[in-house]
N, CA, C and O atoms as a MOPAC input file, in Angstrom:
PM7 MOZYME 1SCF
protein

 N    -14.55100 1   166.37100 1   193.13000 1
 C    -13.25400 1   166.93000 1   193.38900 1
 C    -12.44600 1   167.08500 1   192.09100 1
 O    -11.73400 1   168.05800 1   191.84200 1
 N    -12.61200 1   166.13900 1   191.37900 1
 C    -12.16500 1   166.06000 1   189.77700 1
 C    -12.47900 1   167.53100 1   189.14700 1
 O    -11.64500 1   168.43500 1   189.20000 1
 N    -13.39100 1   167.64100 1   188.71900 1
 C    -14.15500 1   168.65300 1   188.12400 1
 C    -13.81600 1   170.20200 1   188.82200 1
 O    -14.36100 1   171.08500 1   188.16000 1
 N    -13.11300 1   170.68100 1   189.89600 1
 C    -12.93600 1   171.52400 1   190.54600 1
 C    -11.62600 1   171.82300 1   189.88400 1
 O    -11.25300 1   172.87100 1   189.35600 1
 N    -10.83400 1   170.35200 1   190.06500 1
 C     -9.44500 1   170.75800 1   189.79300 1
 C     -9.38600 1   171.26300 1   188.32100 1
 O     -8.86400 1   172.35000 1   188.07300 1
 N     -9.94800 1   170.43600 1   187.28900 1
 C     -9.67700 1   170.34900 1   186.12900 1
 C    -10.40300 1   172.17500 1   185.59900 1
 O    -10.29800 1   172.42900 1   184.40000 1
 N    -11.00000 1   173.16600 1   186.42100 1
 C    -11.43500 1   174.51800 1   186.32900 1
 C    -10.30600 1   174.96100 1   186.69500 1
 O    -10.24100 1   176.08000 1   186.18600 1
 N     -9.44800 1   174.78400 1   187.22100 1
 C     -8.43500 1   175.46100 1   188.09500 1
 C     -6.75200 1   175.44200 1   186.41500 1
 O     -6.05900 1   176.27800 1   185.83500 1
 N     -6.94500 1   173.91000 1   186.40500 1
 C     -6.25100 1   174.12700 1   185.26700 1
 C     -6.24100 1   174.60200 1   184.25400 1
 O     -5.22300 1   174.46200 1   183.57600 1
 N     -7.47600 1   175.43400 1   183.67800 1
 C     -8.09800 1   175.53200 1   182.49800 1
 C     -7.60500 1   177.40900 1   182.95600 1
 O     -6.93100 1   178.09400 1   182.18700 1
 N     -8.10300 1   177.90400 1   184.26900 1
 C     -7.72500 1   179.11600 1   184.81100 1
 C     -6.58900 1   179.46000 1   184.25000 1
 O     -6.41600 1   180.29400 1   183.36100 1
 N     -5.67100 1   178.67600 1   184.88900 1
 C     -3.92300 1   178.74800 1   184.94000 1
 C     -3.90500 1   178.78800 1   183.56800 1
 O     -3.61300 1   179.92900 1   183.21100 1
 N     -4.10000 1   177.99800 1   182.57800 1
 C     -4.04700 1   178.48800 1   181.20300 1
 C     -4.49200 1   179.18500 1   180.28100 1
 O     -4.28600 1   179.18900 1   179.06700 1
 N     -5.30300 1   179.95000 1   181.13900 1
 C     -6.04600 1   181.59200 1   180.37900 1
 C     -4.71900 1   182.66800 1   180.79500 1
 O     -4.05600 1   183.40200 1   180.06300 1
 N     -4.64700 1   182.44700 1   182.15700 1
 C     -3.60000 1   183.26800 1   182.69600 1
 C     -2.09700 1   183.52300 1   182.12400 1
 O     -1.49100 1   184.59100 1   182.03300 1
 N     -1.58000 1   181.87000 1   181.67400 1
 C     -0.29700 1   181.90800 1   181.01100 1
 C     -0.87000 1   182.74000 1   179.31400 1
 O     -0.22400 1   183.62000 1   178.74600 1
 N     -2.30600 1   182.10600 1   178.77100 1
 C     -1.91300 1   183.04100 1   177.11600 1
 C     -2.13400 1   184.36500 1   177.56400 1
 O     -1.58400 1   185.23400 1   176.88600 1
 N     -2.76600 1   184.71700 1   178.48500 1
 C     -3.04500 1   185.97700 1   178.84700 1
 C     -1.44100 1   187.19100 1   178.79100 1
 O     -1.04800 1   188.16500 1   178.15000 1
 N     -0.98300 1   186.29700 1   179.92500 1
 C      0.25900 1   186.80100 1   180.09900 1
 C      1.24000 1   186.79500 1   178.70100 1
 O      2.05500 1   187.68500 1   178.46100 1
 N      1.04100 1   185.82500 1   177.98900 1
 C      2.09500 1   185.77800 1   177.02400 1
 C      1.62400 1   186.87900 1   176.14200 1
 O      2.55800 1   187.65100 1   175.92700 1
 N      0.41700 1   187.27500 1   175.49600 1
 C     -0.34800 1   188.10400 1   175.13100 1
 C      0.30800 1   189.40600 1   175.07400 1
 O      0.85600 1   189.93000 1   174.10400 1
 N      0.12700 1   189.96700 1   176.59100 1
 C      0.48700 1   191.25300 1   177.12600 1
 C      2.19900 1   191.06300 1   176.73300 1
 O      2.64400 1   192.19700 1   176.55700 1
 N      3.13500 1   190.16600 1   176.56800 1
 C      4.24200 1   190.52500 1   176.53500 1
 C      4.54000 1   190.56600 1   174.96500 1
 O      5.37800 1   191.24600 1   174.37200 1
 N      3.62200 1   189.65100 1   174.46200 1
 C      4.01000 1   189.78000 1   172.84800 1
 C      3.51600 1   191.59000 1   172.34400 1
 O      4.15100 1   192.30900 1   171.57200 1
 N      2.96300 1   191.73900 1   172.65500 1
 C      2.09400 1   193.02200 1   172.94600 1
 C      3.34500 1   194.29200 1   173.60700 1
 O      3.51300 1   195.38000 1   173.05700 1
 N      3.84300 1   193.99600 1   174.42600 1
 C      4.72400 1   194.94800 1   174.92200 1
 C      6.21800 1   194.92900 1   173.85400 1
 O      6.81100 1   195.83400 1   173.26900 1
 N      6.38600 1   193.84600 1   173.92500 1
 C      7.70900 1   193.44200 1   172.52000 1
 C      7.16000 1   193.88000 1   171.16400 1
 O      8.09500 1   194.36500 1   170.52600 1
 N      6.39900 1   193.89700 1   170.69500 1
 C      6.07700 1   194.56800 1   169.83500 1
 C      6.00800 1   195.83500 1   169.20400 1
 O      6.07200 1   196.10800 1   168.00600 1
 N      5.77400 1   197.04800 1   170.84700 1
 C      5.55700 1   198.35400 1   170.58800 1
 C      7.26800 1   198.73900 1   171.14200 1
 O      7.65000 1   199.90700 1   171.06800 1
 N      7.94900 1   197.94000 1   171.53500 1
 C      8.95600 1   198.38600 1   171.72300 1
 C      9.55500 1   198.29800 1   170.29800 1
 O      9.68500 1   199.30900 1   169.60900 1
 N      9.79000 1   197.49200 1   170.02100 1
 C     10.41900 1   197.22600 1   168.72700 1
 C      9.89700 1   198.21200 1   167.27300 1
 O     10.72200 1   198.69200 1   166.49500 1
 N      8.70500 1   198.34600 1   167.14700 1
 C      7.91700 1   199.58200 1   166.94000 1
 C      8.97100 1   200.87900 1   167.45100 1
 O     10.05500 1   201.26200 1   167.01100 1
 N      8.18900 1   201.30700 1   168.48200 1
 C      8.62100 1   202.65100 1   169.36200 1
 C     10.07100 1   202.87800 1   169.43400 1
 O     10.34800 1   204.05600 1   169.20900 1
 N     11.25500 1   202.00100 1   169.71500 1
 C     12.57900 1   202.21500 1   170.10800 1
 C     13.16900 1   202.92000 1   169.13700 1
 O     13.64400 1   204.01300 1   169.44300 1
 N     13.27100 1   202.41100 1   167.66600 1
 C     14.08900 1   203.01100 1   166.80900 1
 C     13.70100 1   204.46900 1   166.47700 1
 O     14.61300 1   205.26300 1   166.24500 1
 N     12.72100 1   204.78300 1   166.44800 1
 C     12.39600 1   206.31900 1   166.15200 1
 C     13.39500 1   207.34900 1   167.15400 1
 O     13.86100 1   208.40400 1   166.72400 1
 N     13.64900 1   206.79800 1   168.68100 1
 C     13.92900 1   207.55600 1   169.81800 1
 C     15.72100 1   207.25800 1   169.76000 1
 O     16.53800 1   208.16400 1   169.92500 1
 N     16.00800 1   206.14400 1   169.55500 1
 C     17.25600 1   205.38200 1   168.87100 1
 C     18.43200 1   207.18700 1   168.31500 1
 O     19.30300 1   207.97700 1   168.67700 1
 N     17.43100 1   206.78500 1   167.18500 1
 C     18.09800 1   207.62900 1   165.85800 1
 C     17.98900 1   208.72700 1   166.29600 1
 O     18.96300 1   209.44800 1   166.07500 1
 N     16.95600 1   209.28300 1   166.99300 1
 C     16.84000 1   210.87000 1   167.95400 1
 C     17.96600 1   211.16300 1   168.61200 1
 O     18.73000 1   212.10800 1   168.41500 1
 N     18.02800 1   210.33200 1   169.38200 1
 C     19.66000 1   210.20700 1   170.21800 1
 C     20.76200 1   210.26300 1   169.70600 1
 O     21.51600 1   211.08500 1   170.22500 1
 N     21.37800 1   209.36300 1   168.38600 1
 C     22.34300 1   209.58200 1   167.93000 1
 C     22.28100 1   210.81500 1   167.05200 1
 O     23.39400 1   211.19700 1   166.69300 1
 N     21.37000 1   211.45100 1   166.66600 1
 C     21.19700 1   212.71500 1   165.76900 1
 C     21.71000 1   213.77700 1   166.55100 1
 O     22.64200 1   214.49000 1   166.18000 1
 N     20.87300 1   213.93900 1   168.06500 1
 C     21.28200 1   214.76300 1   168.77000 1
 C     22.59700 1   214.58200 1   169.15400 1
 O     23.00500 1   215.73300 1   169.31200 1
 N     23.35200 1   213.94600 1   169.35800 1
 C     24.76900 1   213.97300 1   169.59700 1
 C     25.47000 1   214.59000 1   168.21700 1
 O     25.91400 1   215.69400 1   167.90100 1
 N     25.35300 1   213.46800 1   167.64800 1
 C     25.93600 1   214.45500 1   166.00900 1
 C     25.72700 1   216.04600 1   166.26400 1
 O     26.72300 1   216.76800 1   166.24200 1
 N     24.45400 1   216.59500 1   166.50300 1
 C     24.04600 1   218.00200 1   166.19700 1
 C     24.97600 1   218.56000 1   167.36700 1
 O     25.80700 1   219.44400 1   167.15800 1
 N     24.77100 1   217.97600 1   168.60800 1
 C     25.62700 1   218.90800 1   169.64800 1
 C     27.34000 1   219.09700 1   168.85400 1
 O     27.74800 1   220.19900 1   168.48600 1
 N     27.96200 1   218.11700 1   168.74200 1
 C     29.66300 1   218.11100 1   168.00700 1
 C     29.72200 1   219.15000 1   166.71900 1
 O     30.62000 1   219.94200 1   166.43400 1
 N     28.57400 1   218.90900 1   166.08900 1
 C     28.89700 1   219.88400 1   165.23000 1
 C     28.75400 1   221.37700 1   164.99800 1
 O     29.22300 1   222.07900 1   164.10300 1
 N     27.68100 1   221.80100 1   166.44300 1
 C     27.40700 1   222.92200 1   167.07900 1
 C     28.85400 1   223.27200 1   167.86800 1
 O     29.62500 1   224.21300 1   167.68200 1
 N     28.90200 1   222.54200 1   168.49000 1
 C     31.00700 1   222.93200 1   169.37200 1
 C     32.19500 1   223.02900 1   168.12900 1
 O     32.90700 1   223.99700 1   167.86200 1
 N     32.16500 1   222.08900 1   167.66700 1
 C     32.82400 1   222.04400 1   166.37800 1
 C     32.97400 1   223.66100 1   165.54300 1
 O     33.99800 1   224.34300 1   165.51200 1
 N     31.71200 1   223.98000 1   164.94800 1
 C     31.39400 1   225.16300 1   164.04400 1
 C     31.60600 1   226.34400 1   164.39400 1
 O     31.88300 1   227.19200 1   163.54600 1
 N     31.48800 1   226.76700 1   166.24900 1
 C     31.69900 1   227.61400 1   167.00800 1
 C     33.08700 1   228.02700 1   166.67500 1
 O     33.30600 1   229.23000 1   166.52800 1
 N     33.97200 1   227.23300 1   166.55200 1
 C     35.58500 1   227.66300 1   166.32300 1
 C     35.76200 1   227.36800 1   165.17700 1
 O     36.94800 1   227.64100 1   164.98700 1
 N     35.35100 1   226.98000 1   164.26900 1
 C     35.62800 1   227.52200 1   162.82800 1
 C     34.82000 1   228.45200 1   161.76800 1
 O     33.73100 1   228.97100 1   162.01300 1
 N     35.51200 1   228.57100 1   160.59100 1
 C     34.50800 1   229.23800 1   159.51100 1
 C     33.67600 1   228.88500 1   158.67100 1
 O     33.43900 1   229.49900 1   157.63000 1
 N     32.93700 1   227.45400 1   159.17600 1
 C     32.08800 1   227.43500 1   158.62200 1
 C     30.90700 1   228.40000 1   158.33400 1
 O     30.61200 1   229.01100 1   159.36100 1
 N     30.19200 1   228.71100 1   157.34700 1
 C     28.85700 1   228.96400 1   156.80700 1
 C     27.49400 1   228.32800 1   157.78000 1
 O     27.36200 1   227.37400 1   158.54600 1
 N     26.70200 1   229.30800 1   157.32900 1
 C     25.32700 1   229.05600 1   157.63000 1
 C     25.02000 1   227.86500 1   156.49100 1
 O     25.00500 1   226.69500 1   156.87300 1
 N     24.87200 1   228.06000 1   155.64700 1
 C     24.65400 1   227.18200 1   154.39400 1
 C     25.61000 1   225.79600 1   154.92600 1
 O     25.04700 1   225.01200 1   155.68900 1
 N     26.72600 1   225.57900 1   154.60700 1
 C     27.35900 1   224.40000 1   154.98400 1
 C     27.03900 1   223.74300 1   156.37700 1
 O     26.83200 1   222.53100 1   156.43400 1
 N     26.99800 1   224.51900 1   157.47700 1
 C     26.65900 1   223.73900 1   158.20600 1
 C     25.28600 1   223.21000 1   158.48500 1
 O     25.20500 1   222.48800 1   159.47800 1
 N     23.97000 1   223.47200 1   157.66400 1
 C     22.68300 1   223.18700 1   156.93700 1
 C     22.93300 1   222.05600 1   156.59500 1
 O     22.34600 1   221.05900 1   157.01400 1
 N     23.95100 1   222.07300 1   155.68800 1
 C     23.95400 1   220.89300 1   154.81000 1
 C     25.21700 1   219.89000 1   155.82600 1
 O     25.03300 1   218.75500 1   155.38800 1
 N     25.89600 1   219.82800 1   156.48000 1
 C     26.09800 1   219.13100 1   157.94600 1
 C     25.12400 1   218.49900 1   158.34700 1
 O     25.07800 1   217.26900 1   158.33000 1
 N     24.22300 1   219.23200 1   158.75800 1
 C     23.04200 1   219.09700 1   159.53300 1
 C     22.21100 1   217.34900 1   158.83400 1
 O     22.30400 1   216.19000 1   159.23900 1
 N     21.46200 1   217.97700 1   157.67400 1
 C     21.33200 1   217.34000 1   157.07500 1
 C     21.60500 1   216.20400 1   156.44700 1
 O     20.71500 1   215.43300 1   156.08900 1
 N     23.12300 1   215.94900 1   156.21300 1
 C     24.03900 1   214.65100 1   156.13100 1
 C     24.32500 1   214.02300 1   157.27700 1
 O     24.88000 1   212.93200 1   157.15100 1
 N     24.07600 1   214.44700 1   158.47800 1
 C     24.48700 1   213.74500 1   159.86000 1
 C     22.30400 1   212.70000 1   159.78900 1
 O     21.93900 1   211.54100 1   159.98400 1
 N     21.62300 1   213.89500 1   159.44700 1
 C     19.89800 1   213.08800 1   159.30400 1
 C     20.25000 1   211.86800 1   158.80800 1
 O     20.25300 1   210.77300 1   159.37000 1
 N     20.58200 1   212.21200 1   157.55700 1
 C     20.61100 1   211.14300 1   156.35800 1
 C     21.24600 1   210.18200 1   156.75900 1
 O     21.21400 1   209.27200 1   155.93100 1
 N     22.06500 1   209.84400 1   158.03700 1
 C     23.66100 1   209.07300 1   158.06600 1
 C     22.78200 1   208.19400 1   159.21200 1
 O     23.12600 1   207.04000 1   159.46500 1
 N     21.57200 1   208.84300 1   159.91900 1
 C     21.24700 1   208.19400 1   161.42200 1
 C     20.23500 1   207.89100 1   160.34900 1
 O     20.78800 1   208.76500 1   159.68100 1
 N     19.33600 1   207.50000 1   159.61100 1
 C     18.01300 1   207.52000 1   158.91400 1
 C     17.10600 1   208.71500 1   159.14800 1
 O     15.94700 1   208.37000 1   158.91700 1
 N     17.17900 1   209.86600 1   159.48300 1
 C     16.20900 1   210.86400 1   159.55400 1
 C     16.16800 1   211.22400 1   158.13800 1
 O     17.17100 1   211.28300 1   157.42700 1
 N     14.36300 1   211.58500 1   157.55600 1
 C     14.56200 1   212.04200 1   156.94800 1
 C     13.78500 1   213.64500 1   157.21200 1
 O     12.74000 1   213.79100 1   157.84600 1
 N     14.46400 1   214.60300 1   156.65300 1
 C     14.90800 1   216.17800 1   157.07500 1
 C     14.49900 1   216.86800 1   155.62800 1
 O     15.38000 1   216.67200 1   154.79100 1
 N     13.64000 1   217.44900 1   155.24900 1
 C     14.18200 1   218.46800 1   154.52300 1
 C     14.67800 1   220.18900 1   155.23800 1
 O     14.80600 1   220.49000 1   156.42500 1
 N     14.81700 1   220.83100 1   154.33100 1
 C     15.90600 1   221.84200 1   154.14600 1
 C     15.01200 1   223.05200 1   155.46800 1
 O     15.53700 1   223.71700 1   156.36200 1
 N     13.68800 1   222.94100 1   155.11600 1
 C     12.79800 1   224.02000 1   155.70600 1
 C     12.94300 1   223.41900 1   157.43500 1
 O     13.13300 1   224.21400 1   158.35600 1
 N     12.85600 1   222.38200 1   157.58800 1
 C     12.94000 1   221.72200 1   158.72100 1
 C     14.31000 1   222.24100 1   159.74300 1
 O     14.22400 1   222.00600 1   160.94800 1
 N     15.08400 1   222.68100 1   159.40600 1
 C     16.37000 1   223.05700 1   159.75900 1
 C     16.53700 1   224.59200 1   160.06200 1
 O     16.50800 1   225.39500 1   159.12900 1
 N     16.75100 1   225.09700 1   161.66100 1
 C     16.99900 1   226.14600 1   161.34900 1
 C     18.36800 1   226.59800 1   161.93000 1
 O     18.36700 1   226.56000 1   163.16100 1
 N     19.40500 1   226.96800 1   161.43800 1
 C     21.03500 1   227.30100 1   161.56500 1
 C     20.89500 1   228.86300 1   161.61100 1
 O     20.44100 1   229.52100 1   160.67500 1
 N     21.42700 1   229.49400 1   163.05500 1
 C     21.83900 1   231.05200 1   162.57600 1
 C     23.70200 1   230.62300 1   163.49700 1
 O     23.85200 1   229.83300 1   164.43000 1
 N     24.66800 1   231.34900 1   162.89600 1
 C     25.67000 1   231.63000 1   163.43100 1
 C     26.25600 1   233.27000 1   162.95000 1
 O     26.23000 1   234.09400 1   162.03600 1
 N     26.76500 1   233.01000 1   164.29400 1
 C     27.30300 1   234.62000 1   164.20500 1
 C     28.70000 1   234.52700 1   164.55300 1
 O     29.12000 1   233.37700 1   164.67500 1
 N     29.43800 1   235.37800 1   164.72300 1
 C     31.07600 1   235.73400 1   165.42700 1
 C     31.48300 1   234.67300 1   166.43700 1
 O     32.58600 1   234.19100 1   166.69300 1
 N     30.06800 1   234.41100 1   167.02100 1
 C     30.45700 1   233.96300 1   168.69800 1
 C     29.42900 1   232.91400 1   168.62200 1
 O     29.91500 1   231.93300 1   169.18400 1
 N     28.49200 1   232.69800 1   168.28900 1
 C     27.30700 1   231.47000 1   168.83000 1
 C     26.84200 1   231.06300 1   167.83200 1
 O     26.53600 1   231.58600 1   166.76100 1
 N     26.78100 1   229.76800 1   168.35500 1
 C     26.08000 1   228.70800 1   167.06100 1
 C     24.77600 1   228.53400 1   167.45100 1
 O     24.41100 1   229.39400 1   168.25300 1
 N     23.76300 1   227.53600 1   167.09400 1
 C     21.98800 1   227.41900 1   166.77100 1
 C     21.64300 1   226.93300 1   165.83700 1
 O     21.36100 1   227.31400 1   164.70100 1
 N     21.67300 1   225.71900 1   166.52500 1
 C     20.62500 1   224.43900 1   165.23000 1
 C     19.24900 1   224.20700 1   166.11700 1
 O     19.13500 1   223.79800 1   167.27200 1
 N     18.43600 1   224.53700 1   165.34300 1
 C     17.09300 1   224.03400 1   165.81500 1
 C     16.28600 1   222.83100 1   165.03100 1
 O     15.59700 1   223.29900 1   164.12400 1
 N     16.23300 1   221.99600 1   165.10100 1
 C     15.23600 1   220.79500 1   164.22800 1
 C     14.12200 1   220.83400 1   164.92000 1
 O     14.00400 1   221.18000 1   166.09500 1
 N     13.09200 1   220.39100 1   164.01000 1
 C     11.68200 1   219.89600 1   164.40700 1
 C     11.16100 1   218.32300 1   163.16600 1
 O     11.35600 1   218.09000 1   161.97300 1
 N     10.78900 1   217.93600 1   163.76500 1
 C     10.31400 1   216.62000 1   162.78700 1
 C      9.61400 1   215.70600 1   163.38800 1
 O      9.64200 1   215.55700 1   164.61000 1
 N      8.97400 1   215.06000 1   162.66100 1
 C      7.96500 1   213.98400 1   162.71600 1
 C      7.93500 1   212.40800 1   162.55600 1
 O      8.49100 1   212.13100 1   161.49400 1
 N      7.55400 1   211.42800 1   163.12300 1
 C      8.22200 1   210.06400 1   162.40800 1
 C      6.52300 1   209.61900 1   162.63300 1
 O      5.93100 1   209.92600 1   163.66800 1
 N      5.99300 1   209.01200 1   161.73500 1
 C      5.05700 1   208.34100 1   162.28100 1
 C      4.97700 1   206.76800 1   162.34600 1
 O      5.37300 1   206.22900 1   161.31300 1
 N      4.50400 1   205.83000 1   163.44500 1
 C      4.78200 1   204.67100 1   163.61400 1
 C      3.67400 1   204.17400 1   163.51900 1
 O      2.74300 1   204.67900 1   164.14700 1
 N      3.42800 1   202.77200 1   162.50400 1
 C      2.58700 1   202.33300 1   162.79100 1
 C      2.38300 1   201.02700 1   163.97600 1
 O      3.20900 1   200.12200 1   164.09600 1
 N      1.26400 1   201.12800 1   164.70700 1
 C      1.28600 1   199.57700 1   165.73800 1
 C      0.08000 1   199.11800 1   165.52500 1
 O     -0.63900 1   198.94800 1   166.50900 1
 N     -0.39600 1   198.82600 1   164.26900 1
 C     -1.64000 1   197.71300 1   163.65600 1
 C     -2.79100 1   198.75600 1   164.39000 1
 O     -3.64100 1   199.20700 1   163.62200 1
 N     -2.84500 1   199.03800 1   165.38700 1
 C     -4.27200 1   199.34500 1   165.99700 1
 C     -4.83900 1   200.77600 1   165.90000 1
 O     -5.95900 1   201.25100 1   166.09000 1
 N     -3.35300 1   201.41200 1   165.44200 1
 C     -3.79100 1   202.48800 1   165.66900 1
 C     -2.07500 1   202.93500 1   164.66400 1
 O     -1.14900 1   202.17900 1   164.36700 1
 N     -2.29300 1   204.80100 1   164.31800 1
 C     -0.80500 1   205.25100 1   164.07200 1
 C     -0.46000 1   206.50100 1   165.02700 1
 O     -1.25400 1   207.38300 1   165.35100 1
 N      0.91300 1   206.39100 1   165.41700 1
 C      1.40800 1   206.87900 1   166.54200 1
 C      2.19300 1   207.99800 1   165.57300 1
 O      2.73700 1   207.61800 1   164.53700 1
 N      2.21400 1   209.34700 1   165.96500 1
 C      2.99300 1   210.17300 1   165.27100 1
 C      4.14400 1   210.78900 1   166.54100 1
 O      3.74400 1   211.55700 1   167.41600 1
 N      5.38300 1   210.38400 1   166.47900 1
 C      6.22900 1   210.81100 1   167.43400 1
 C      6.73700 1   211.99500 1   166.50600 1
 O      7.08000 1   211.99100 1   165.32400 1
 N      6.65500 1   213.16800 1   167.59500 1
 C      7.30400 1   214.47700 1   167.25600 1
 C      8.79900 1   214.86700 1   168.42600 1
 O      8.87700 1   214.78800 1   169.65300 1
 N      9.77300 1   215.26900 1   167.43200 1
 C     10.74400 1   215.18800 1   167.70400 1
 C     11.40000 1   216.31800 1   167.64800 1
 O     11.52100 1   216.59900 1   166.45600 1
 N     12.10900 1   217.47700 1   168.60700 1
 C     12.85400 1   218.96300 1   168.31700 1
 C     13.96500 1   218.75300 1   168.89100 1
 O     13.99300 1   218.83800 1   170.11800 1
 N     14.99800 1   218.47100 1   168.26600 1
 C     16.36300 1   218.19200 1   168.53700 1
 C     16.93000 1   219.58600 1   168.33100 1
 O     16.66000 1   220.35800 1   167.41100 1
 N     17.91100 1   219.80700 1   169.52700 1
 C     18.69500 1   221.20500 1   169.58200 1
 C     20.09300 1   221.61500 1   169.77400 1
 O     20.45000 1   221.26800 1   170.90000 1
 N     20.77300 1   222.04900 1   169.30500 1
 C     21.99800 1   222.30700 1   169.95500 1
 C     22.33700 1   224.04100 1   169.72700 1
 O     21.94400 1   224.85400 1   168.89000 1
 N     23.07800 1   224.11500 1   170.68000 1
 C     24.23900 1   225.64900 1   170.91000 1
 C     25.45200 1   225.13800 1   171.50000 1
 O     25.87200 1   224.13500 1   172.07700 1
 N     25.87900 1   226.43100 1   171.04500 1
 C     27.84700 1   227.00500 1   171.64600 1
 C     27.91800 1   228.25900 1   171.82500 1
 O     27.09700 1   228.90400 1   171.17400 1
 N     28.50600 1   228.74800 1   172.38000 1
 C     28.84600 1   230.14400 1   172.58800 1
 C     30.50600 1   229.87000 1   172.47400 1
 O     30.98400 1   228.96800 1   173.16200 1
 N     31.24000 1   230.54700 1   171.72500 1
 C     32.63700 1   230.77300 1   172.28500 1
 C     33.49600 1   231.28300 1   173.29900 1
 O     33.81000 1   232.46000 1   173.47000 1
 N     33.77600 1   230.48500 1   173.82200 1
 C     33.94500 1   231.78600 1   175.28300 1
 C     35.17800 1   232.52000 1   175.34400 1
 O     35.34100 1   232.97100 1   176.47700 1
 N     36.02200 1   232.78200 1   174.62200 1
 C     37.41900 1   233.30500 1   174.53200 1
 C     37.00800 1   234.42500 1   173.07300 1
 O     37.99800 1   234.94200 1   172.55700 1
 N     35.78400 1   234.74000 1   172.51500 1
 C     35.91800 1   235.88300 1   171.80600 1
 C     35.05400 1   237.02600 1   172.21800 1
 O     34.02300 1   236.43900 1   172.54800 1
 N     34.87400 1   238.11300 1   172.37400 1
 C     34.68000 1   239.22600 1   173.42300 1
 C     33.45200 1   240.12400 1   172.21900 1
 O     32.92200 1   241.18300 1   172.55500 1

């Protein structure tokens, strides 16, 4: 009866490193994975404000590029210039990004691709 139990305990403690395993394992790729998607998020907000923003003023194609770009730099993206595409006209704005982050998680490398977007249209100019 001894010998039965003492299998049973030995079970239960494959099960607990097991389990702890899978969570060190899950905490890991989060902590990994989160910040890339993090900084995506706050980028894209930046990009939307400054798409509404630009719509009613005179800013430039060129300046608001370089907007663009200083809002990257401010969240940690890094952006170059080709990566960015800005057209504005009379009435509508258009930022298009595309970019890449790659993550490593020991086992393997994860390349998260990322196309952050914004528009405006003005609606009071004809």
């Amino acid at each position: 009866m001894k010998s039965a139990n003492r299998c049973e305990r030995g079970f239960v403690s494959f099960s607990v490193i097991l389990g702890l395993a899978i969570l060190a394992a899950i905490a890991f790729a989060s902590i990994r994975l989160l910040p890339p998607y993090i900084a995506n998020y706050r980028f894209q907000d930046s990009i939307d404000n400054l798409a509404r923003t630009a719509t009613y003023s005179t800013i430039t194609e060129a300046d608001l590029r370089k907007d663009v770009l200083r809002q990257a730099r401010d969240v940690g993206i890094q952006l170059q210039d080709k990566q960015v595409v800005v057209q504005k006209d009379r009435t509508t704005v258009s930022i298009r990004i595309s970019y890449e982050v790659p993550v490593d998680l020991l086992a393997r490398q994860v390349v998260l691709k990322f196309a952050p977007a914004a528009g405006n249209r003005n609606i009071v100019a004809r």
